[in-house]
TORTOR-220475 format. One record per residue (C-alpha): x, y, z. Coordinates in nm, 4 decimals. Example, Ala and Ser with C-alpha at 12.3 -4.5 7.8 and 13.67 -1.06 7.14 Angstrom:
<atoms>
<<1.2300 -0.4500 0.7800>>
<<1.3670 -0.1060 0.7140>>
</atoms>
This chain:
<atoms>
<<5.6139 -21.8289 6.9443>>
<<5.6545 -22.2150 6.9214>>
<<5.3272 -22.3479 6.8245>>
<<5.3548 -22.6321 7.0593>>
<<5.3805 -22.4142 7.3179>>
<<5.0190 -22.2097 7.2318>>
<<4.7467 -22.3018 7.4917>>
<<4.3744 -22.4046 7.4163>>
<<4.2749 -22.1011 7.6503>>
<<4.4700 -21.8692 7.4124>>
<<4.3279 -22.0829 7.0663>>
<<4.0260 -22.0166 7.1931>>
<<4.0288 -21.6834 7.2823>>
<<4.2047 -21.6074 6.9898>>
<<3.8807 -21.7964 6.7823>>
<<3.5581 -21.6351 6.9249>>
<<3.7210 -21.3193 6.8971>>
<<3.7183 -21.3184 6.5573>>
<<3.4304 -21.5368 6.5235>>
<<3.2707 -21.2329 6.7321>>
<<3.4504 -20.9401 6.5288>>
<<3.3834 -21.1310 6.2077>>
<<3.7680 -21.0875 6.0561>>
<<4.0980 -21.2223 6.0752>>
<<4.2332 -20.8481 6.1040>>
<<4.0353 -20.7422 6.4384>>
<<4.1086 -20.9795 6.6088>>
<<4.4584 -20.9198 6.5408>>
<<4.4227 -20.5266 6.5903>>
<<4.2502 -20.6154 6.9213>>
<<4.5071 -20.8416 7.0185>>
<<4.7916 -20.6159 6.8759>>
<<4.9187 -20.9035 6.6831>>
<<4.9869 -20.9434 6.3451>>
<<4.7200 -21.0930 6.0772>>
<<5.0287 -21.2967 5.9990>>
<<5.0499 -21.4647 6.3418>>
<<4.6219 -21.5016 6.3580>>
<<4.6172 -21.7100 6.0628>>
<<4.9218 -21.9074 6.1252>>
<<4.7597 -22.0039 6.5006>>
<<4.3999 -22.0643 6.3773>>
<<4.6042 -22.3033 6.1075>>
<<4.7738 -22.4655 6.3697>>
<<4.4388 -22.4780 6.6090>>
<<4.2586 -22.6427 6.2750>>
<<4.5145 -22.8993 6.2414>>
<<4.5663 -22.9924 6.6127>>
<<4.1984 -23.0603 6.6560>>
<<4.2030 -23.2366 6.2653>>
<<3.9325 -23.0459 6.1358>>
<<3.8135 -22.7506 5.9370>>
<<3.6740 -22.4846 6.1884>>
<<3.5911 -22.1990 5.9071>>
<<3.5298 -22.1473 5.5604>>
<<3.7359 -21.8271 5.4372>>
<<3.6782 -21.6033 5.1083>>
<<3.7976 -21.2482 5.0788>>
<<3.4786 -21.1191 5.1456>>
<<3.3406 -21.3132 5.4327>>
<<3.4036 -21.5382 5.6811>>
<<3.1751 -21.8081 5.7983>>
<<3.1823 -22.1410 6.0391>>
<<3.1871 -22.4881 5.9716>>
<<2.9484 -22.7330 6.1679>>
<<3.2850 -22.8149 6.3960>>
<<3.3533 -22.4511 6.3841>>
<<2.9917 -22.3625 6.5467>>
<<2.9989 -22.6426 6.8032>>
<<3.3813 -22.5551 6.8888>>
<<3.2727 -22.2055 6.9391>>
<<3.0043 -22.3215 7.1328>>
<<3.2270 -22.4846 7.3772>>
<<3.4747 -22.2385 7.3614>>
<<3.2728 -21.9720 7.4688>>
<<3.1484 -22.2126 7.7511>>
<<3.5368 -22.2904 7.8985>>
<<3.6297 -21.9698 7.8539>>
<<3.3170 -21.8047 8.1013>>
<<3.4053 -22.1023 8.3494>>
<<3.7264 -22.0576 8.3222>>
<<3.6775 -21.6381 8.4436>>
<<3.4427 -21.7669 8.6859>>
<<3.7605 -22.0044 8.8639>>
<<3.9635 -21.7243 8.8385>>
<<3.6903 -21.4833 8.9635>>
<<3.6437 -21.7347 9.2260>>
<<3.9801 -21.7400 9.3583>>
<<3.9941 -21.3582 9.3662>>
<<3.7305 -21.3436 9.6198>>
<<3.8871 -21.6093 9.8479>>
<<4.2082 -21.3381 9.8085>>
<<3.9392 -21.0673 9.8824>>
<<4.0691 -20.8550 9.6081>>
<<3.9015 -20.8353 9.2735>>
<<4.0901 -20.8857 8.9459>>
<<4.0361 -20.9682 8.5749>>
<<3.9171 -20.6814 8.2847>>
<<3.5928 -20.4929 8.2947>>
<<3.4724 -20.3704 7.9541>>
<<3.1707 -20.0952 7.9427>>
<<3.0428 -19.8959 7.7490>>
<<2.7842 -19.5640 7.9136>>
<<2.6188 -19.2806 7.7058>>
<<2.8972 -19.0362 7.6482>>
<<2.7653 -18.7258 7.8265>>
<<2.6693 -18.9503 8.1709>>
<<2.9964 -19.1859 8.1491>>
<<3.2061 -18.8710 8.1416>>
<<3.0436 -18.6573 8.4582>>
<<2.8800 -18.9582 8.6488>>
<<3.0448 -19.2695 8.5617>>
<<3.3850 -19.1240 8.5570>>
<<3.4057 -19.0607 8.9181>>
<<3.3160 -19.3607 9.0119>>
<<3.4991 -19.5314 8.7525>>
<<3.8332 -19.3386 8.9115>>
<<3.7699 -19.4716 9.3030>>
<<3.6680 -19.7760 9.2115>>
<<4.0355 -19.8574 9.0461>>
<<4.1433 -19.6837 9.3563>>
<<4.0108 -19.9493 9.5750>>
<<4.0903 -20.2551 9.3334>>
<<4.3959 -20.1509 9.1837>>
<<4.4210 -20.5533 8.9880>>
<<4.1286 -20.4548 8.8023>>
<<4.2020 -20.3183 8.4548>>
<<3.8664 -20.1396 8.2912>>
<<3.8336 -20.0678 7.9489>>
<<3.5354 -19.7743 7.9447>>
<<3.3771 -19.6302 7.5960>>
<<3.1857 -19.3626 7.6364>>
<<2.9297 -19.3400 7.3178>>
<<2.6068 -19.2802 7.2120>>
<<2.5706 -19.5632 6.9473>>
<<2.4127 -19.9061 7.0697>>
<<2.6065 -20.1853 7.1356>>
<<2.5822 -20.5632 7.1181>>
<<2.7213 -20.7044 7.4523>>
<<2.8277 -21.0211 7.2575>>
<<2.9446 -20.8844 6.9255>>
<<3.1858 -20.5680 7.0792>>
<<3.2732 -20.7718 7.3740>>
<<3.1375 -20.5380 7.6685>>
<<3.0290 -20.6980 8.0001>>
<<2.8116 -20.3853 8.1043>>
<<2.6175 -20.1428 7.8758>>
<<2.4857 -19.8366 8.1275>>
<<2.1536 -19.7077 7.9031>>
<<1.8451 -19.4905 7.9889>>
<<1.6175 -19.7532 7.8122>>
<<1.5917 -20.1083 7.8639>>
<<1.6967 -20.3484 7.5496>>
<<1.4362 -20.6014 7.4476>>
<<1.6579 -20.8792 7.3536>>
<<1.6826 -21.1887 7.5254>>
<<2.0047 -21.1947 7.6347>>
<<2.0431 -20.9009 7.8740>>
<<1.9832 -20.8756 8.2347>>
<<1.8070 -20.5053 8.3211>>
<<1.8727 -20.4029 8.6476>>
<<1.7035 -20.1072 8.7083>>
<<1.9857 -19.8204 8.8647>>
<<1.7408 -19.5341 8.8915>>
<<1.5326 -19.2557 8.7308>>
<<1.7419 -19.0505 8.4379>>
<<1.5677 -18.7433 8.5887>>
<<1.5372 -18.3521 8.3997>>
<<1.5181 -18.0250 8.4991>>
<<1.3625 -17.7373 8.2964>>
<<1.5606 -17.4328 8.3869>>
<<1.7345 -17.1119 8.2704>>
<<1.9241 -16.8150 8.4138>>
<<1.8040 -16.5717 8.7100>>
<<1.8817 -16.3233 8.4487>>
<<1.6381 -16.4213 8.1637>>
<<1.3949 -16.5370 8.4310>>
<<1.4043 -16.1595 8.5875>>
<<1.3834 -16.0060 8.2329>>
<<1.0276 -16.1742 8.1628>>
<<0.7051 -16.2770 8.3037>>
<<0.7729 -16.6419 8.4589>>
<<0.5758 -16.9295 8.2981>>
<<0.2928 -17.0629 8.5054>>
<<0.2196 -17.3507 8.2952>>
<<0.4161 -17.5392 8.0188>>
<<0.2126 -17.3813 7.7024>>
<<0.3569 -17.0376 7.8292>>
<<0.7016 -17.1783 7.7099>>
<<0.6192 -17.1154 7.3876>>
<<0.6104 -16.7065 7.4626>>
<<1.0110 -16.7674 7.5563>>
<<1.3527 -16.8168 7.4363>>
<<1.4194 -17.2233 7.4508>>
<<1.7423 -17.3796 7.3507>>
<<1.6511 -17.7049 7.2421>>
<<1.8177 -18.0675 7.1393>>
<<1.8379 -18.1803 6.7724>>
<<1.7302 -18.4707 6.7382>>
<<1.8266 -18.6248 6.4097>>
<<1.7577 -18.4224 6.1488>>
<<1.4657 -18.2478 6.2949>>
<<1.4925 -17.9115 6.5170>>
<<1.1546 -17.9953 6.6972>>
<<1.1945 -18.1630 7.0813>>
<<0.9182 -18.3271 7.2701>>
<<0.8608 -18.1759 7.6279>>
<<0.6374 -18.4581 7.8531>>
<<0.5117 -18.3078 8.1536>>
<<0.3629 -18.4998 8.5096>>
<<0.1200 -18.2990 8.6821>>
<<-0.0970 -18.3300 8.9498>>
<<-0.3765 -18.2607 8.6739>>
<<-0.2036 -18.5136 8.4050>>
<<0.0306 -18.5433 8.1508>>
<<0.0605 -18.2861 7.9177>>
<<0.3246 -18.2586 7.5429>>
<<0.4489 -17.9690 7.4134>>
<<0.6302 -17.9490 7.1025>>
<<0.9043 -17.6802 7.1031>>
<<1.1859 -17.5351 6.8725>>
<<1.4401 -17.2917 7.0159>>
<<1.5796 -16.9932 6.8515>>
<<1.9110 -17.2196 6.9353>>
<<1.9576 -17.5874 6.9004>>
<<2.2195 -17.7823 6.9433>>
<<2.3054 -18.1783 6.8797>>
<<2.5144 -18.0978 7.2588>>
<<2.4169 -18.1323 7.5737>>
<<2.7078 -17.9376 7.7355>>
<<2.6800 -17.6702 7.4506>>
<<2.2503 -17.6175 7.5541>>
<<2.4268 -17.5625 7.9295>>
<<2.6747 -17.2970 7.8518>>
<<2.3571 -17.1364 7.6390>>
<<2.1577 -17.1585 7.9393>>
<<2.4038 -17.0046 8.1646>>
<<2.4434 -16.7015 7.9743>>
<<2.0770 -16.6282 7.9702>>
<<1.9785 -16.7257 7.6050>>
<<1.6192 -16.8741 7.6978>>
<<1.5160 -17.1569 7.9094>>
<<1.6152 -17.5567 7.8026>>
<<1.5628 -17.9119 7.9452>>
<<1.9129 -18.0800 8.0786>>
<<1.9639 -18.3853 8.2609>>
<<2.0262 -18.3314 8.6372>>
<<2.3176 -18.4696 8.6507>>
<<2.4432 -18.1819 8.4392>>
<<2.2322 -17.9025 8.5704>>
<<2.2675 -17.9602 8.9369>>
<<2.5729 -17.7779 9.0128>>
<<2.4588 -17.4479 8.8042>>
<<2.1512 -17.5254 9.0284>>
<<2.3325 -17.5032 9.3496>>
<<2.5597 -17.2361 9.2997>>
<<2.2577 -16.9949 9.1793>>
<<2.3647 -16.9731 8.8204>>
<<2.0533 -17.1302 8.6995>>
<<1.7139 -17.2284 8.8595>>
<<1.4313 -17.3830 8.7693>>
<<1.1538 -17.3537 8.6063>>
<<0.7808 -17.4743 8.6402>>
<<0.8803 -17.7460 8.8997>>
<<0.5620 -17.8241 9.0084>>
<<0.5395 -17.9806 8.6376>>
<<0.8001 -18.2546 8.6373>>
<<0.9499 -18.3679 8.3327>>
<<0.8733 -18.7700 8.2187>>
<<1.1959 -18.8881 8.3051>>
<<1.3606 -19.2556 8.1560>>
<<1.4806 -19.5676 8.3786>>
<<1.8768 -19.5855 8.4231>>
<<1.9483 -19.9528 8.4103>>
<<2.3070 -20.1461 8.3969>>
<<2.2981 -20.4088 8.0954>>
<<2.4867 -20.7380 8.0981>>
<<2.3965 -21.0966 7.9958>>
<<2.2939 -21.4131 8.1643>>
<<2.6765 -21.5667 8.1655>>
<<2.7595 -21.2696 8.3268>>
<<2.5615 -21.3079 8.5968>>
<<2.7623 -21.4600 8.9013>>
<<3.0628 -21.2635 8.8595>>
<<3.1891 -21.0895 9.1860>>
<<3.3611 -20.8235 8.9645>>
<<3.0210 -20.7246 8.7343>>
<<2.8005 -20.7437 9.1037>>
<<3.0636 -20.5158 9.2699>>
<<3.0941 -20.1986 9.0001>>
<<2.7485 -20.1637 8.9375>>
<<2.7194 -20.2010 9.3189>>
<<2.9712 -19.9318 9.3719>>
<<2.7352 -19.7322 9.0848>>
<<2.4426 -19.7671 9.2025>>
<<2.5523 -19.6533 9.5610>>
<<2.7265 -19.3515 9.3997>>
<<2.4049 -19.2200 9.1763>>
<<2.2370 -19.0415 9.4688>>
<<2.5148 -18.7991 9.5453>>
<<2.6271 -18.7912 9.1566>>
<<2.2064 -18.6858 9.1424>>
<<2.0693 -18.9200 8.9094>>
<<1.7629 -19.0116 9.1231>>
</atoms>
């Protein structure tokens, strides 16, 4: 490409992405360029604007005053500059642009999924970019506009708004259940078969019960434990023991009679569902309408 013809909108793209990633080589992988053309463009980009924007070693990269205040700005243009074109898409009445999120990986594929799928239906100019993991995330740094997580982050940053209740179910088997005397209260667990979560490196998984009387803990290890949520299902199914699952994954075993549940007058401390973005995200019409179309979706997907 003709470096005259580059455009500050690209230049600066092209910067606070790998001001962001922290490399020359992202950026270039995200942009599926070459590290060639990155360097040769932030060069040019340095020399149009007659200043030094970072200071480069082969083991880190780090700004210059001009680069922090261009990156600054940069970031600024480049958030009015989707909220024009955001603009114009709802005078159109048809949403556009990219949508980046990221959900837990067991929820994003059987909840979000779905609604993931009809909402591209409906706005077919969107294009979403969807990561379903486990590991946290900095909104910023990997460049997502919504995080979908169970717990609220702390930093300043983020927006929380709350989505619902990330509900459980303790259940097993009709099978088991008509093998052995039914628990009447949660300490009669420990007489039974559980299937538990590992969590890290330790077998043991904390059971918080609501009761009319209180809360109660219990502290269980099953004679099978799994790092896998859809792995503790199958378990369940074939009538190893009894296990806590989220809803979302239990309800249709639940339904079709395969599994029911157990002590439900004790209900399981469940976590707040809450869709993550930050404060320069806030008045876009294409952020508002997916977690609108999620949040109407949750009831039948049986979050809440």
């Amino acid at each position: 490409m003709d470096h005259h013809k580059l455009d500050n909108l690209y230049l600066m793209r092209l910067f606070t992405l790998i001001v962001r990633l922290g490399s020359f080589a992202a950026a270039a992988r995200q942009l599926q360029i070459t590290a060639g053309k990155v360097s040769k463009d932030i060069h040019f980009l340095e020399q149009r604007l007659q200043t030094r924007l970072l200071h480069r070693t082969t083991r880190s990269l780090t700004l210059t005053d001009d680069g922090e205040l261009y990156f600054q700005q940069a970031e600024r243009i480049l958030e009015l500059n989707e909220q024009l074109l955001d603009s114009l898409s709802r005078r159109r009445h048809e949403l556009a642009g990219e949508l980046r999120i990221t959900a837990p990986e067991l929820w994003g594929e059987l909840v979000l999924t779905p609604v993931l799928l009809g909402f591209k239906a409906k706005h077919p100019q969107v294009s979403i970019v969807a990561e379903f993991s486990n590991r946290a995330v900095d909104l910023l740094q990997d460049g997502f506009h919504i995080a979908f997580r169970s717990t609220r982050l702390s930093s300043e940053p983020y927006i929380a708004r709350e989505l619902g209740q990330d509900e459980s179910v303790l259940c097993a088997a009709p099978a088991y259940l008509a093998s052995r005397l039914a628990p009447a209260q949660p300490g009669d667990l420990l007489q039974h078969e559980l299937v538990t979560l590992a969590q890290g490196n330790s077998r043991n998984e904390l059971w918080c019960f609501e009761h009319s009387a209180g809360q109660q803990q219990l502290e269980v290890r099953g004679s099978l434990v799994f790092n896998n949520k859809k792995a503790i299902h199958a378990a369940v199914c074939h009538g190893f023991g009894i296990a806590r699952l989220p809803r979302y994954l239990a309800e249709p075993s639940l339904k079709q009679g395969k599994l029911q549940t157990v002590l439900p007058e004790y209900r399981l401390k469940s976590a707040t569902f809450y869709a993550l973005y930050t404060q320069r995200r806030r008045e876009s019409a294409l952020i508002r309408a997916f977690i609108d179309a999620v949040e109407h979706a949750l009831p039948l997907q049986a979050l809440v």
